[in-house]
C-alpha positions in Angstrom: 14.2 -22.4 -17.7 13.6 -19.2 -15.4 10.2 -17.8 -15.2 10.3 -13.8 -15.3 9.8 -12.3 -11.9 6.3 -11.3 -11.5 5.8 -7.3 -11.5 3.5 -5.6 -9.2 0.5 -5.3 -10.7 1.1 -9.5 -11.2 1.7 -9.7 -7.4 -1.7 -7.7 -6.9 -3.3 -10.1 -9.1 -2.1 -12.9 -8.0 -3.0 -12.1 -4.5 -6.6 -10.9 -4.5 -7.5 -14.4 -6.8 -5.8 -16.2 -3.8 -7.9 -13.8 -1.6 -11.3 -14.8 -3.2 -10.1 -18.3 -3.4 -9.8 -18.0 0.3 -13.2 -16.8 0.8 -14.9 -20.2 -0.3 -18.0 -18.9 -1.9 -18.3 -16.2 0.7 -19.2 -13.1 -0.9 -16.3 -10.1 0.1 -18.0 -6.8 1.6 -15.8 -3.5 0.9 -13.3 -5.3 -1.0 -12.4 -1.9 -2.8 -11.5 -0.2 0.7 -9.5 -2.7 2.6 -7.6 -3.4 -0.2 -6.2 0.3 -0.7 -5.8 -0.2 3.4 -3.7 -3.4 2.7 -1.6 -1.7 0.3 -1.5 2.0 1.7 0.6 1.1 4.9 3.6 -0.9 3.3 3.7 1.7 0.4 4.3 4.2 2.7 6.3 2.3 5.1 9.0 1.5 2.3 8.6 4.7 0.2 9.3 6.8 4.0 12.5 4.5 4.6 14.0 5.3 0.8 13.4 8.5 1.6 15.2 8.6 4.5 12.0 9.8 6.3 12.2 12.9 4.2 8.6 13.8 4.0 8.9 16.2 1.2 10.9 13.8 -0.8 8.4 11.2 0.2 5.5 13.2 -1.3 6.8 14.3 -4.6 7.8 10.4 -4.9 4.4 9.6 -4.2 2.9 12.3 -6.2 0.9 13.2 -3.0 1.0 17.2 -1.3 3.4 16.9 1.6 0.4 17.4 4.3 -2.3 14.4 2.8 1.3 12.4 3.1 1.9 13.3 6.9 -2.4 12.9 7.0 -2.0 9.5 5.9 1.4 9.0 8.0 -0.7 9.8 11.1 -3.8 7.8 10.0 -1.6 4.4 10.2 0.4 5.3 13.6 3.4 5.6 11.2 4.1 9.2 13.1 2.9 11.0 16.1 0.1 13.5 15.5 1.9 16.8 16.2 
């Protein structure tokens, strides 16, 4: 029998219970924070491909105003500062 494949917010799930499991006990500091970091970069690494690197297109996808998009683009070294 095949399983339905897991959709995102499964995958999310799935992986910060693995993260905590991983922790052993040990409390988690900022968890909030470095998760959206964790998740920020790829988002925006795969949504800037599909979009052919098309910020505007980018954005709109995103539901983000073109500059916080190129803000946030900078603030992972995805592009140059300019």
């Amino acid at each position: 029998m095949s399983s339905k494949p897991n959709n995102l917010q499964d995958c999310v799930r799935d992986s910060v219970a693995a993260f905590f499991n991983d922790l052993d006990g040990t409390e988690p500091a900022n968890l909030y924070d470095m998760l959206l970091q964790a998740v920020e970069k790829p988002l925006l690494e795969v949504v800037m491909l599909q979009a052919q690197h098309n910020q505007s297109r980018a954005a709109q996808w995103l539901g983000l105003n073109r500059n916080t998009l190129r803000k946030k683009l900078v603030e992972h070294q995805l592009i140059e500062r300019g």
